[in-house]
C-alpha positions as CSV (number, residue, x, y, z in Angstrom):
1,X,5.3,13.8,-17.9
2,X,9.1,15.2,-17.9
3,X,10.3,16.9,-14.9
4,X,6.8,16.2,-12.9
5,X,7.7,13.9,-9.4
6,X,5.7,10.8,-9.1
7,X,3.5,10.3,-6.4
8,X,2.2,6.6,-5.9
9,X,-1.6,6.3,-4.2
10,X,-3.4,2.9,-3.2
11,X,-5.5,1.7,-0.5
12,X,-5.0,-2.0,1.3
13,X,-7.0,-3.3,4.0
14,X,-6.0,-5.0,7.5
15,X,-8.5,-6.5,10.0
16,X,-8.1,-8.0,13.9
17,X,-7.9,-11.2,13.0
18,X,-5.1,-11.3,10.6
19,X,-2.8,-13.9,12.4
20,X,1.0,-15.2,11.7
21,X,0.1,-17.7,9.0
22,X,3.8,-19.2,9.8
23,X,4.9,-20.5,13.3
24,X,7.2,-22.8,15.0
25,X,6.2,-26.0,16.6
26,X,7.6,-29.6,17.1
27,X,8.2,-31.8,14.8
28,X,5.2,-34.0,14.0
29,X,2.9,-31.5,16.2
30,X,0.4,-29.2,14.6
31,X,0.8,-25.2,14.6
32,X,-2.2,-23.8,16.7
33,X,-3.2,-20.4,17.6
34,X,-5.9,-19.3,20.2
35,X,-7.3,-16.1,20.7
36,X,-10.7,-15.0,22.3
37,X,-13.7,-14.6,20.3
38,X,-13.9,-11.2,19.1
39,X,-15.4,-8.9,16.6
40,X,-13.6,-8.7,13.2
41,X,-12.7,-5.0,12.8
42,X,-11.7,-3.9,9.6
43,X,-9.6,-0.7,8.6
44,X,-7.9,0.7,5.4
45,X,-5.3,2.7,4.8
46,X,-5.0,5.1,1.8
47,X,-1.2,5.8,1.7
48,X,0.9,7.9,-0.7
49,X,4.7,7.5,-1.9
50,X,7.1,9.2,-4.0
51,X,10.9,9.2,-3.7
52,X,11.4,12.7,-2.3
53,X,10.1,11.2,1.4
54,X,9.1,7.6,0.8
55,X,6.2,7.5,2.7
56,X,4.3,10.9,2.2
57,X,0.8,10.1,3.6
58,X,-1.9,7.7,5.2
59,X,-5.0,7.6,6.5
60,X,-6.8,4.9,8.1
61,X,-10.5,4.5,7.1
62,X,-13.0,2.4,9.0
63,X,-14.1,-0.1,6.5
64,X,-13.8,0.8,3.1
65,X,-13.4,3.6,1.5
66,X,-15.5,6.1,-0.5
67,X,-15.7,9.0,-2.7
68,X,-15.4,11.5,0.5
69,X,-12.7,10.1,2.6
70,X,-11.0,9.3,-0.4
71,X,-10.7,13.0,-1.6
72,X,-10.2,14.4,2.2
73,X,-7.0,12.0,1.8
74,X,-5.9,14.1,-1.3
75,X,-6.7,17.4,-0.2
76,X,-4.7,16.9,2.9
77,X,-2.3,14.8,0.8
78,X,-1.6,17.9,-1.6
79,X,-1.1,20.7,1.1
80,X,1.9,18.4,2.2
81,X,3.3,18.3,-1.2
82,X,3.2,22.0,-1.5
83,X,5.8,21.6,1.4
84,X,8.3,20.4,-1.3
85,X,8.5,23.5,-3.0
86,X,7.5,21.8,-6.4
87,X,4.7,22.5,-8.2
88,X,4.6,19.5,-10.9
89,X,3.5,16.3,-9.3
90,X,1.5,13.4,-11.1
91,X,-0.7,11.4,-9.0
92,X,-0.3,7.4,-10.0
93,X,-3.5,5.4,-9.2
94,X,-4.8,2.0,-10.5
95,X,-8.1,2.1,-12.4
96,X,-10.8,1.1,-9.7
97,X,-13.7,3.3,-10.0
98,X,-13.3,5.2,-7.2
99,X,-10.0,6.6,-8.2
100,X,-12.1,7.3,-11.8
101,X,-15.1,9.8,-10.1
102,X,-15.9,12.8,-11.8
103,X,-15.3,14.5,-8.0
104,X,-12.0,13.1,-7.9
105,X,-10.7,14.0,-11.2
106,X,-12.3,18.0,-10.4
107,X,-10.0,17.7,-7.6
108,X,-6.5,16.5,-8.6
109,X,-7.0,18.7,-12.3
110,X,-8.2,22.0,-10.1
111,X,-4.7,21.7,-8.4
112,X,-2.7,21.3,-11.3
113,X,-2.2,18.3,-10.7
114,X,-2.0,15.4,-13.5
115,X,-3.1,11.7,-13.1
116,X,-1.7,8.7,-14.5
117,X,-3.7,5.2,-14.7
118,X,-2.1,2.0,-14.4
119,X,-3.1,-0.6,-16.7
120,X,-5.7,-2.9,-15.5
121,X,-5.1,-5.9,-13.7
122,X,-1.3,-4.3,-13.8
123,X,-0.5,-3.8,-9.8
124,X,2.7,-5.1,-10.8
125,X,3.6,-1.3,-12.4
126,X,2.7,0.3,-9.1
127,X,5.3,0.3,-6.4
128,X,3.4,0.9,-3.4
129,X,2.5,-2.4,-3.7
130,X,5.5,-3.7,-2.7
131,X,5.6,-1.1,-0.1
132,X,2.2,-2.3,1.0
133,X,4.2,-5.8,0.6
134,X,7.2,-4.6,3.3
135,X,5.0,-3.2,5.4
136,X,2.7,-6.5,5.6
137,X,5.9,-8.7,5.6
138,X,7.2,-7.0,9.1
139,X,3.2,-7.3,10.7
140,X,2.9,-9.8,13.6
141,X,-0.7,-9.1,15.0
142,X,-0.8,-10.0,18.4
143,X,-3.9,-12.0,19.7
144,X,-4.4,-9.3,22.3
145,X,-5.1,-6.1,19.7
146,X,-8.6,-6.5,19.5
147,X,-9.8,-2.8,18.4
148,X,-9.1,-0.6,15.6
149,X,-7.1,1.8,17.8
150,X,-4.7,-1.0,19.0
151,X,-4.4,-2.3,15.1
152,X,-3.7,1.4,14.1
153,X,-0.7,2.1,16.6
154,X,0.7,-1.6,15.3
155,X,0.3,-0.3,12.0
156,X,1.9,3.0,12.4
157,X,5.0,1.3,14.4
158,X,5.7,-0.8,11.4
159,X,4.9,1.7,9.2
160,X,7.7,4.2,10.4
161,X,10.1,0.9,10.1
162,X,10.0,1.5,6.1
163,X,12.7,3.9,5.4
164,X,13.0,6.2,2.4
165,X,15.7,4.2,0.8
166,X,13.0,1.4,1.5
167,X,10.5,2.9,-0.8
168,X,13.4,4.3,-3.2
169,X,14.3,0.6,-4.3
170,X,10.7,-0.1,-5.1
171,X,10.5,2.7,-7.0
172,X,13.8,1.2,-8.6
173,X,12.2,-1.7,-9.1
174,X,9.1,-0.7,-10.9
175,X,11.1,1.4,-12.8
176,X,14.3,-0.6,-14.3
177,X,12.7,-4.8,-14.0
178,X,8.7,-4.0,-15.0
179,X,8.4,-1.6,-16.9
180,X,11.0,-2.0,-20.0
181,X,9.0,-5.6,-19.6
182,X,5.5,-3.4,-20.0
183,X,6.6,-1.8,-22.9
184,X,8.0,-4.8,-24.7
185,X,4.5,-5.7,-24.4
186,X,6.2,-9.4,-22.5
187,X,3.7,-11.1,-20.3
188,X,4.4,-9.9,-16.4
189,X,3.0,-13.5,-15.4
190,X,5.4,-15.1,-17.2
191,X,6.7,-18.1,-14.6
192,X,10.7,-17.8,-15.1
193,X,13.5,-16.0,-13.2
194,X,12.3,-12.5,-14.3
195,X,9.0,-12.7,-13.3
196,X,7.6,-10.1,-11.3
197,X,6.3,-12.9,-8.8
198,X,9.8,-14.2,-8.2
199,X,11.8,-11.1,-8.4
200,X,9.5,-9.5,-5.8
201,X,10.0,-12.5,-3.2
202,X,13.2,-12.3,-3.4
203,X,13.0,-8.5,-3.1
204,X,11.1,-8.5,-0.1
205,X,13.2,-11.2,1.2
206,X,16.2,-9.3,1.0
207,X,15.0,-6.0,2.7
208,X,12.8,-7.3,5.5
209,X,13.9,-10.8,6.5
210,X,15.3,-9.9,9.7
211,X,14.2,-13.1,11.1
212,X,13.2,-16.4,10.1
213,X,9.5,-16.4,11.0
214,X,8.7,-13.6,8.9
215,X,5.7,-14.0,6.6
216,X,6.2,-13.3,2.8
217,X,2.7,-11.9,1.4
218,X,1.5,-11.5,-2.4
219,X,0.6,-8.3,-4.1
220,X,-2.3,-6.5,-1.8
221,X,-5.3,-6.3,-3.3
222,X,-7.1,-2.7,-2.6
223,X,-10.4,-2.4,-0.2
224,X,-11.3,0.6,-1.9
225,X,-15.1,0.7,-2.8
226,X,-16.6,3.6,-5.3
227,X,-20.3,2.6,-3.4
228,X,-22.3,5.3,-1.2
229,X,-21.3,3.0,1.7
230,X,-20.2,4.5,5.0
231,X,-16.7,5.7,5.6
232,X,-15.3,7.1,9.0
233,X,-11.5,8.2,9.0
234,X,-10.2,7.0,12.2
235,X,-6.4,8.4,11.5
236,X,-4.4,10.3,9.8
237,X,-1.0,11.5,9.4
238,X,2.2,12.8,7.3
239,X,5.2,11.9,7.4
């Protein structure tokens, strides 16, 4: 793995009806929210990191995803890396069966490209998923977005709001807190000071909280599904 660059894939899902879970009100009074009664629309977003751009890739999926959309994401994914002018990347994916095809590992391994498993039930070791975390942190979905195309363009916006030094202390993160713990073989749940729980509250406290209503949110879990179920890709871009 010496002298290959790291390039960090995962999928996490957002829907309409993901409202502020914080709010101001009164004292004594109780918080409400109202919206209109609307469809739940769903969307996922395969995304891609690595610390020569910080954000390298997404694509928004409608639903979940599957074995075709998810390897249109890499092929289109791995013509942008080419722009780097390196050759030696190494994809790093979790271990859901859909990043564990036989079509997907064809496609990565025809391309030279190598692939690198986290271990299970180990989203701790992956840094996108405290990008996913920023990205979730600075999300205030209005009551008014009521389509996938409005949820995509407020996904985007705050999207572009994660910088590359952003995604560069993640990395960091992953790198010099969780991983010499991974290796001692120490507990990752452990509740004390070091924890990756604790450090990565305070982590995203200290890069997003720009404001005092901002909502912390735990490690994303991934939407990705390795069924024959339909999968439409509604957007896509680099960055």
């Amino acid at each position: 793995m010496e002298g290959r660059t790291f390039v960090s894939i995962d999928e996490t899902g957002f829907n309409t009806l993901e409202l502020r879970t914080e709010c101001r009100s009164p004292v004594g009074k109780r918080c409400i929210q109202y919206r209109e009664k609307a469809k739940i629309e769903t969307v996922t977003a395969i995304t891609a990191i690595s610390e020569l751009s910080g954000i390298e890739h997404v694509t928004f999926v409608e639903g979940s995803v599957n074995d075709q959309s998810f390897r249109v994401f890499l092929l289109s994914l791995m013509e942008k890396l080419q722009s780097h002018g390196r050759e030696s990347f190494l994809l790093v994916m979790d271990n859901v069966g859909l990043h564990e095809t036989e079509a997907v590992i064809n496609l990565i391994t025809s391309k030279n490209y190598g692939i690198l498993y986290t271990a299970p039930n180990s989203c701790e070791l992956n840094p996108i998923e405290y990008v996913f975390g920023m990205w979730k942190a600075r999300l205030k979905i209005s009551s008014s977005i009521k389509n996938n195309k409005k949820l995509i363009e407020h996904l985007y916006q705050k999207l572009d709001d994660i910088t590359r030094m952003d995604v560069l202390k993640c990395i960091n993160m992953v790198q010099f807190n969780f991983l010499p713990l991974a290796h001692q073989k120490i507990n990752l749940s452990d509740s004390n000071k070091s924890s990756p729980a604790k450090c990565y509250k305070l982590f995203i406290e200290e890069i997003v909280l720009e404001s005092d209503d901002v909502q912390i949110v735990p490690c994303s879990s991934a939407s990705a599904s390795a069924s024959a179920s339909s999968s439409f890709i509604i957007s896509s871009r680099f960055f």
